[in-house]
Structure formats: structure tokens, C-alpha cells
C-alpha positions in Angstrom: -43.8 2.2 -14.9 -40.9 -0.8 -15.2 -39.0 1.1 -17.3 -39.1 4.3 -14.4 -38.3 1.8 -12.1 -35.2 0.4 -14.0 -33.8 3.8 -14.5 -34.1 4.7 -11.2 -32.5 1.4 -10.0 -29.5 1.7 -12.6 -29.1 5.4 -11.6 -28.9 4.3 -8.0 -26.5 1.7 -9.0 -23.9 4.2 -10.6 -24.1 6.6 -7.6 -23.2 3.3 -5.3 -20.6 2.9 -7.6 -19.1 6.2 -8.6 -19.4 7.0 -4.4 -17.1 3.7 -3.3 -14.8 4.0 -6.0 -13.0 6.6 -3.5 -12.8 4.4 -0.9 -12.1 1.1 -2.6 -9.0 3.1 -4.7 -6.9 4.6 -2.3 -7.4 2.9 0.8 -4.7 0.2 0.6 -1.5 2.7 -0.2 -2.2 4.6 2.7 -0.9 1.9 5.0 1.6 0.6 2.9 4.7 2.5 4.7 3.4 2.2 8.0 2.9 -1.4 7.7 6.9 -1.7 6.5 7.7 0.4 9.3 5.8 -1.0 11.9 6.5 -4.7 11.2 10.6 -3.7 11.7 9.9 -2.2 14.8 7.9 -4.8 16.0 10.8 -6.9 14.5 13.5 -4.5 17.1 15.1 -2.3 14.8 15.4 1.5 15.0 13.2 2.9 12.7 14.9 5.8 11.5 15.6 7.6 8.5 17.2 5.5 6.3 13.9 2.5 7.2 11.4 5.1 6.4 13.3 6.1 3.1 13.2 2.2 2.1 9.8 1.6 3.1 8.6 5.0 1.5 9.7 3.7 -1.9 7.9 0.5 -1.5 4.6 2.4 0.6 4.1 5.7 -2.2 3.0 6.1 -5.2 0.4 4.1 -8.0 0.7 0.0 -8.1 3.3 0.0 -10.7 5.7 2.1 -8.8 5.7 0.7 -5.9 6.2 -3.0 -7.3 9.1 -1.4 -9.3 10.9 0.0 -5.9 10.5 -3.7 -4.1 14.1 -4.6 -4.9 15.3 -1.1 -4.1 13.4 -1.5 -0.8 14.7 -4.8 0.4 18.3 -3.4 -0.8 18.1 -0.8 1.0 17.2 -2.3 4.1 19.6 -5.2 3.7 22.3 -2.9 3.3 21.9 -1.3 6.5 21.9 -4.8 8.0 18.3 -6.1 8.2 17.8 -9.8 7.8 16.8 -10.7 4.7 14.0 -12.3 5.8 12.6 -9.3 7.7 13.5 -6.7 4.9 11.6 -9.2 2.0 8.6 -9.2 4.2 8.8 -5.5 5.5 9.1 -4.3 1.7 6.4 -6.7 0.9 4.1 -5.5 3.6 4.9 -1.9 2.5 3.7 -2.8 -1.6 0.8 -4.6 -0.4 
């Protein structure tokens, strides 16, 4: 009877598991780009093209990618004359 009982819990266990996985996985670098974009709105700049092409580098793509296109990111933005401060933290918002 225990050892019914343990297979069942352990079985339960892995479908918990395996079912979250999902979730847990891809739910942070959905909002990546929106939360780069938003926060330079909020901040009062135009979010056009060239924003959403900076903060789509930082906000796509697997962990390693998108640490990899910080620097582009904040370039990018800085180039078309966003603070520094604002582009650092709109790139980082957009990784994270």
C-alpha cells in the first residue's frame, strides 16, 4: 500500500512540474520589450521605430541573447539622444 501511495505522490509531483514548467519558462521575456518601451514613454520620449528596434534586441530572444544585445540596446538609444541614465535602465528593464 506505501509504496502505491509514493508512486502516485511522485507521479503527481512530475505532472505539477512538467505542467508549470510552461509558465515559469517563458513568462518573463514576454514583457521584456514592453517594459523598455513603456518606461521611455513614461520617461517622455516618442516611442518610435528606432526605440522599439533598441528595446526589441534587449526584449527577444533566449537569456544569453538578450544579455549579449544590452550594450547594443543602450547604444542605440543613446545615439538617438536618450539620457544615459534612462537608456541603461530602459535596456535593463527590457533584459530583465
Amino acid at each position: 500500500m506505501h509504496n502505491a501511495v509514493r508512486r502516485l505522490a511522485a507521479a503527481t509531483g512530475v505532472l505539477v512540474v512538467a505542467g508549470a514548467l510552461p509558465i515559469v519558462a517563458t513568462a518573463p521575456a514576454q514583457a521584456t520589450t514592453k517594459q523598455c518601451t513603456s518606461f521611455l514613454a513614461e520617461a517622455g520620449y516618442r516611442v518610435g521605430p528606432n526605440v522599439r528596434s533598441a528595446c526589441g534586441l534587449a526584449g527577444t530572444g533566449d537569456w544569453i541573447t538578450r544579455h549579449a544585445n544590452l550594450g547594443i540596446c543602450q547604444g542605440m538609444l543613446k545615439a538617438i539622444r536618450v539620457k544615459p541614465e534612462h537608456a541603461d535602465k530602459a535596456c535593463e528593464l527590457g533584459v530583465n
